[in-house]
LOZATI-319219 format. One line per 4 residues: number of its first residue (from 0); for each residue y, z, x of C-alpha. Coordinates in Angstrom, 1 decimal. Layout:
# residues N
NUM	Y/Z/X | ...
***
This chain:
# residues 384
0	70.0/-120.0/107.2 | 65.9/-119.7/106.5 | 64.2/-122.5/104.1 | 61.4/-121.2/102.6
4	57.7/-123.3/103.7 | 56.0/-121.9/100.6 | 54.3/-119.0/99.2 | 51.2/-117.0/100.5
8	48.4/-115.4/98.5 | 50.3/-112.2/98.9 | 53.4/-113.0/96.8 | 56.0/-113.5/99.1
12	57.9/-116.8/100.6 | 57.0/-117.8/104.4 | 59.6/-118.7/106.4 | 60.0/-119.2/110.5
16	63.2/-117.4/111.9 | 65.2/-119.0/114.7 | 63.1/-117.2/117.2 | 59.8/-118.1/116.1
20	58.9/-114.8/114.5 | 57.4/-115.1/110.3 | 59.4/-113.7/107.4 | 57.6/-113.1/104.8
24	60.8/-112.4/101.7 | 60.7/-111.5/98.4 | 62.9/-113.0/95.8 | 62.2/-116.2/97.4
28	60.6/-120.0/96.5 | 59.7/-122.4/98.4 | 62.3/-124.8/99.1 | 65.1/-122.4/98.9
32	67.7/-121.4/101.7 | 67.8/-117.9/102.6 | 71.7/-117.2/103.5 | 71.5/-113.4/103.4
36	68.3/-110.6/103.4 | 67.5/-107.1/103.8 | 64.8/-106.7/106.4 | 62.7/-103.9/105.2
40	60.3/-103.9/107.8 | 60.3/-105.5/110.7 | 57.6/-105.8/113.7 | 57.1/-107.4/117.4
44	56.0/-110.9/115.6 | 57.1/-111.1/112.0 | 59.2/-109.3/109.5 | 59.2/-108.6/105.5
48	62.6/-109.0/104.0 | 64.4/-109.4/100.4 | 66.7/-112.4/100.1 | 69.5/-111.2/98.9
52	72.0/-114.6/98.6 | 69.8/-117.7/98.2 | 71.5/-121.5/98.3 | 69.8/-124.8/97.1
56	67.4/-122.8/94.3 | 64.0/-124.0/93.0 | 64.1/-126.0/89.5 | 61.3/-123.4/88.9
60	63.7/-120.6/89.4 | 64.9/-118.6/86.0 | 66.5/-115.3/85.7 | 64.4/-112.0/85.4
64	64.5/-110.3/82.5 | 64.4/-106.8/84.3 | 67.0/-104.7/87.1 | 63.9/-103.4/88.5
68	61.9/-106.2/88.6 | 61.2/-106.5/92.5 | 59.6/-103.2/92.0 | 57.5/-103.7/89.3
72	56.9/-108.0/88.7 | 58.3/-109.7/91.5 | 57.6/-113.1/90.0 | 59.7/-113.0/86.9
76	61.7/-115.1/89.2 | 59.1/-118.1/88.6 | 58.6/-120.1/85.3 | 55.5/-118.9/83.5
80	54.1/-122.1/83.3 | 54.5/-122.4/86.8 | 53.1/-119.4/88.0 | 50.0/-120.2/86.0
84	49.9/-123.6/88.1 | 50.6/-121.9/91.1 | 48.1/-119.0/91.1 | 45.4/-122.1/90.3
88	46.6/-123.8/93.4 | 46.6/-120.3/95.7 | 43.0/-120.1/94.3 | 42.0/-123.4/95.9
92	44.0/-122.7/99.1 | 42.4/-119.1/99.9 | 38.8/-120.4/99.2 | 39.8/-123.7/101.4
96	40.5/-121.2/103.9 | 37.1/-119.9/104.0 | 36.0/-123.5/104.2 | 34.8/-123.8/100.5
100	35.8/-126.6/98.7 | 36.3/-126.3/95.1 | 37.8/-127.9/92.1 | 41.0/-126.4/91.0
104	39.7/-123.8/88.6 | 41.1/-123.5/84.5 | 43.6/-120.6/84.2 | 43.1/-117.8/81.4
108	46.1/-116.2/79.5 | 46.7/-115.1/76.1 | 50.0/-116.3/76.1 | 51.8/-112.5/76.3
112	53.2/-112.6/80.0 | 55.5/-109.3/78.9 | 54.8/-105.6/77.0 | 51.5/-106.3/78.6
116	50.5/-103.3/80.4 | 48.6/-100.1/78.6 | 49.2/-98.0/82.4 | 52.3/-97.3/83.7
120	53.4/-94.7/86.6 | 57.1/-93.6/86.5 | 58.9/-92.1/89.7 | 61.8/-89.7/88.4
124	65.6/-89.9/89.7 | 68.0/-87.4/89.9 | 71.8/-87.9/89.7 | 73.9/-85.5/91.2
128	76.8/-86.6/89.2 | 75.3/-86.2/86.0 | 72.9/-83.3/87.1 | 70.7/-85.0/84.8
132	66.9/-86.8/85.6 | 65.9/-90.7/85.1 | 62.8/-92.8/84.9 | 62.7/-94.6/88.3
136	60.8/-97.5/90.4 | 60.4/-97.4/94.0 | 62.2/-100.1/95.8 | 60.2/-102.6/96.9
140	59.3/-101.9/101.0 | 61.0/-98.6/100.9 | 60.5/-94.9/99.5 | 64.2/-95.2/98.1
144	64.6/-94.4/94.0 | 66.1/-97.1/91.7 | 67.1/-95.2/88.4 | 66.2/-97.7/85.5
148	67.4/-97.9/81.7 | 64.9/-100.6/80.3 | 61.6/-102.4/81.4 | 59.9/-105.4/80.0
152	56.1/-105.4/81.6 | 54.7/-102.2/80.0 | 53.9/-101.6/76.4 | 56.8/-100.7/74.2
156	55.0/-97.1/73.2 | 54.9/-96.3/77.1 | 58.9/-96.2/77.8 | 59.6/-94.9/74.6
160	57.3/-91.9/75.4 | 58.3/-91.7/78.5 | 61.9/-91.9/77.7 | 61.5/-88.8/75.1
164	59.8/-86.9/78.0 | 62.8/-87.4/80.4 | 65.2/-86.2/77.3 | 62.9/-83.0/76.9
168	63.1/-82.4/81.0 | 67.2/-82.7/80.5 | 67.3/-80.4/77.3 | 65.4/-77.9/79.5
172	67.9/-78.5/82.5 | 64.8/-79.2/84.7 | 65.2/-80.7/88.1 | 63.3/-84.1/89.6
176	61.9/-82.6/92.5 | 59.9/-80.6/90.8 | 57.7/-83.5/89.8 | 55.9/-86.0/91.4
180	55.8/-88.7/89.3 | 55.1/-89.5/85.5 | 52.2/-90.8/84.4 | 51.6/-92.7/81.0
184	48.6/-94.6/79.2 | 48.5/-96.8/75.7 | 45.5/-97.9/74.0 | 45.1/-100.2/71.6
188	46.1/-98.8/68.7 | 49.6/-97.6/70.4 | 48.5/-93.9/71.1 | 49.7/-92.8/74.6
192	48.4/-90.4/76.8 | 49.2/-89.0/80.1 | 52.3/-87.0/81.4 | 54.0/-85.2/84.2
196	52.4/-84.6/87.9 | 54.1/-81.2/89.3 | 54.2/-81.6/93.0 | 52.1/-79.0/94.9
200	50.0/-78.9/92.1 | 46.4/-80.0/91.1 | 47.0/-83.1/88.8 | 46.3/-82.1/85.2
204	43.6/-84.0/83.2 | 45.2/-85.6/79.7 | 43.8/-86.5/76.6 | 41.1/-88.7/77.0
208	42.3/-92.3/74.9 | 39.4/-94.8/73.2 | 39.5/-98.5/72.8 | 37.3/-101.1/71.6
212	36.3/-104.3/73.5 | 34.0/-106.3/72.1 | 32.2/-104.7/69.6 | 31.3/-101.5/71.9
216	33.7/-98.4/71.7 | 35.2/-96.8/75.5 | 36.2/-93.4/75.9 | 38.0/-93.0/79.7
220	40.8/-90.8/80.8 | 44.9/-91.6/81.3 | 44.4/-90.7/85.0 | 41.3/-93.2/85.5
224	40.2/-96.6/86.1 | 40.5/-98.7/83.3 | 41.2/-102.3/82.5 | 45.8/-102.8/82.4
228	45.4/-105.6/80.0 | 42.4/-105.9/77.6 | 43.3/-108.7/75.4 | 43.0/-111.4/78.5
232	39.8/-108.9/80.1 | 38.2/-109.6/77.1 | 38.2/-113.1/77.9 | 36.9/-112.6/81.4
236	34.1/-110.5/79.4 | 33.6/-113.4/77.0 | 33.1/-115.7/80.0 | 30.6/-113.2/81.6
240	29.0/-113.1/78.1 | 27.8/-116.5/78.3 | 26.4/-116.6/82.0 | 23.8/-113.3/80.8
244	20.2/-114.9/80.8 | 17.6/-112.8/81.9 | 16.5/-109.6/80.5 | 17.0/-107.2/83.1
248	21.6/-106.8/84.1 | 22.3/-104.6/87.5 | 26.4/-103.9/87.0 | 27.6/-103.1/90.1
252	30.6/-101.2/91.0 | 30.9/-100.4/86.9 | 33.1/-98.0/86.9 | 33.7/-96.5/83.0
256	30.8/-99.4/82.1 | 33.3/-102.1/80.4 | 31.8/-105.0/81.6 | 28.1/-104.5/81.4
260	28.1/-102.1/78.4 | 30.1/-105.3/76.5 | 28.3/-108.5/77.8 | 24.2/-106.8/78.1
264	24.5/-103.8/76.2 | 21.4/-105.4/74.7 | 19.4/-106.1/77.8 | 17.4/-103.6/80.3
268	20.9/-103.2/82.5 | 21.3/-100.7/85.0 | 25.1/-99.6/85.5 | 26.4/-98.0/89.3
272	29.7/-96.1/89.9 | 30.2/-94.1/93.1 | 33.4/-92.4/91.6 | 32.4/-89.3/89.8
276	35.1/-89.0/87.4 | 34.5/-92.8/86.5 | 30.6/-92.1/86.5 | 30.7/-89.2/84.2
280	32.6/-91.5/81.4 | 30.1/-94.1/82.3 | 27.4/-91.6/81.4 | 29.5/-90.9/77.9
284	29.9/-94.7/77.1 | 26.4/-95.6/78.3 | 24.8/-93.2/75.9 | 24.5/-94.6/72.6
288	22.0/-97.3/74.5 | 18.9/-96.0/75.6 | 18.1/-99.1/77.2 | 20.6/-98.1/79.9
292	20.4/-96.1/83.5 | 23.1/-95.0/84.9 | 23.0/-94.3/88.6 | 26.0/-92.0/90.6
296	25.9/-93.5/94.2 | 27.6/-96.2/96.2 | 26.4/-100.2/95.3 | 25.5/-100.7/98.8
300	22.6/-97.8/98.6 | 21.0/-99.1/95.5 | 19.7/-102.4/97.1 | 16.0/-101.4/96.0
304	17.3/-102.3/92.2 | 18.2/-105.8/93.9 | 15.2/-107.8/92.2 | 14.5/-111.8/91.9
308	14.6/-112.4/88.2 | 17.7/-110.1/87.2 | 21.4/-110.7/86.8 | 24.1/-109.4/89.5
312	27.6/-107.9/88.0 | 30.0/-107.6/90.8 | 33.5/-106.3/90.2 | 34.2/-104.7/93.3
316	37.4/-103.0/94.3 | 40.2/-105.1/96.7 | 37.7/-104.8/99.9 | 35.4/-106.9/98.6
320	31.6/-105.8/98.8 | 30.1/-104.6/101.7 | 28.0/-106.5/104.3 | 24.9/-104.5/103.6
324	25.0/-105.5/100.1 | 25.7/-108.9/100.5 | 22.8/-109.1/103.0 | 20.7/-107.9/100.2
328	21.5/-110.7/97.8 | 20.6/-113.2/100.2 | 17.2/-111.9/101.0 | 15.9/-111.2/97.4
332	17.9/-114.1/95.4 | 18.9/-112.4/92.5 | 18.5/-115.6/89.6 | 22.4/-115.5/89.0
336	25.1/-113.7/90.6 | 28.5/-112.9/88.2 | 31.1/-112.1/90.8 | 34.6/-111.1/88.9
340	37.0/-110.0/91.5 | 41.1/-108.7/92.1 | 41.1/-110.2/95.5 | 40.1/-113.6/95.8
344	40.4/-113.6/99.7 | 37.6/-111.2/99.9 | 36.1/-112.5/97.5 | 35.9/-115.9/99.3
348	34.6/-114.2/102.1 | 31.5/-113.2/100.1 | 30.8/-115.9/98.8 | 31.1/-118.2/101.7
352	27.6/-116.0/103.0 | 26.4/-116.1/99.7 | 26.4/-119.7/99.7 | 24.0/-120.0/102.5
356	21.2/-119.5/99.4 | 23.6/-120.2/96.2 | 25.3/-122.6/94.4 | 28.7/-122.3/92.8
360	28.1/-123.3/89.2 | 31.8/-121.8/87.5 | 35.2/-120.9/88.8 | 37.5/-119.2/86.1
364	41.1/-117.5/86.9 | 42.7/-115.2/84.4 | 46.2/-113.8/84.7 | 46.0/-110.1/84.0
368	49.6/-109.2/86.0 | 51.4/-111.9/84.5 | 54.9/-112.4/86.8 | 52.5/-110.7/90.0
372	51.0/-112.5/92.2 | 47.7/-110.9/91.3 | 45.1/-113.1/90.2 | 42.0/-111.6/89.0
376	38.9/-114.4/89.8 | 35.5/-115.3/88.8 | 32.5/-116.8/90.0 | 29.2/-117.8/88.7
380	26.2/-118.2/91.4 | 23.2/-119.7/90.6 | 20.2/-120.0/93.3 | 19.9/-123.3/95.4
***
């Protein structure tokens, strides 16, 4: 028997076998006794597992609403209210870790923690009994196919498309391993995009979608970056909003422009995307705002638009930022820097050398994967 110590920024319960070696298990709180797992990987000094028959359960236990849950949220096992708690606390711990002490920031939500998502990415089953295709998951730590019937984290106009597109492939006796995956995007209004990836195959480019967010109107592609759940992004973007004080805003890492276009559309703002799909519907967006530049090119190589009395957007992707850039900041001392980030851990990296000339002056967290353990942070740096 295993008794979970607690749970890691990654989402999953540490534990310390017999031997000595880490577990790090899924489906798993701390407190509980693990009776019975299924290692799925397992490695000279630690080994990733799914608890499979669990004794003395958490009070913050509840049952999932989904089959395929360990696939898709693997914390609808926790309360919500808890989670929220919990991702505040993780928050504290990762920057504590980086030897940053900081007050336990507020948590963001708008209260939907299910039918959230406006992206979802289907694998496709076929049963040999049946000779017939289903939408499928991955299993968690493995490349196996779990058929499913019902899930609860996308919108309801994304399984209900993607349930008559499985019906069509059956009517047409079509086979699964033709296809890759299925691919499916909602915006706002409950128009979906998107479809089926043929293996071997260029993937095709869908109809582009639209969507408003704050006052400014996007235009981006199925296949693209863009924001999983806009109602709680547009309170990050409400947050940013009200940190904007000088005239001139350089957006770093903007992809399709949705944060600088909505929080300093007004100002002088300068908006960099290294992705050339993203950039070229960053171009689109940015254009009914002369005031704007866009520039195609990696943030790091762009350090000459780095000046004293400007604004700093960073929303960079799970890496963090890189050194170069970092190094930048710190010699010109940009007046504030917004950092908005998917990875807290590198993002407490960054900031614990940006601190060497800054001041933290705001920590928000907002819960955009509600039942993940992603937590999407930000910070507000003002100069010493």
């Amino acid at each position: 028997m295993v008794k979970i110590e607690k749970i890691i920024p990654g989402g999953q319960g540490l534990a310390t076998l017999e031997d000595g070696k880490k577990a790090f298990f899924w489906n798993a709180l701390p407190g509980e006794e693990i009776e019975e797992y299924q290692v799925t990987k397992n490695k000279s000094h630690y080994i990733e597992a799914t608890a499979t028959k669990i004794s003395n359960n958490s009070k913050y236990r509840v049952e999932p609403r989904d089959d395929c849950y360990l696939s898709t949220s693997p914390w609808q096992i926790i309360n919500y209210d808890y989670e929220l708690r919990f991702k505040q606390e993780l928050v504290v711990e990762i920057f504590r870790e980086h030897h940053i002490t900081i007050d336990t920031p507020e948590i963001y939500t708008d209260g939907k923690d299910y039918y959230y998502r406006n992206k979802m990415e289907y694998a496709l089953y076929w049963d040999h009994e049946t000779e017939k295709i289903h939408l499928a998951f991955h299993e968690r730590g493995s490349h196996r196919k779990i058929p499913i019937v019902s899930s609860s984290i996308e919108r309801p106009e994304i399984f209900q498309r993607a349930s008559e597109i499985i019906n069509e492939l059956n009517n047409n006796h079509e086979e699964a391993r033709k296809y890759q995956s299925l691919l499916l995007r909602c915006n706002q209004k409950g128009e979906v995009s998107g479809g089926l990836y043929e293996n071997h195959k260029p993937h095709q480019q869908f109809s582009p979608l639209t969507d408003e967010i704050l006052g400014h109107t996007y235009t981006y592609s199925p296949n693209g970056f863009f924001q999983i759940n806009l109602s709680v992004y547009e309170q990050a973007l409400q947050a940013i909003k009200s940190h904007i004080t000088t005239d001139k805003v350089l957006d770093l890492y903007s992809g399709v422009g949705t944060i600088g276009l909505s929080v300093a559309r007004n100002h002088h703002l300068t908006l960099v995307e290294c992705d050339k799909a993203a950039y070229n519907e960053l171009v689109n967006n940015a254009k009914p705002h002369p005031n704007t530049t866009t520039i195609l090119d990696k943030s790091e190589n762009i350090t000459n638009y780095i000046e004293q009395h400007t604004t700093v957007i960073l929303d960079p992707p799970r890496a963090g930022c890189d050194k170069k850039l970092i190094n930048k900041l710190i010699e010109v001392m940009p007046e504030k820097i917004i950092y908005l980030s998917c990875n807290p851990t590198t993002q407490a990296r960054d900031v614990a050398l940006l601190l060497e000339k800054y001041h933290i002056d705001e920590i928000k967290a907002f819960n955009f994967f509600p039942h993940t353990p992603h937590i999407e942070n930000l910070i507000i740096l003002s100069q010493q």
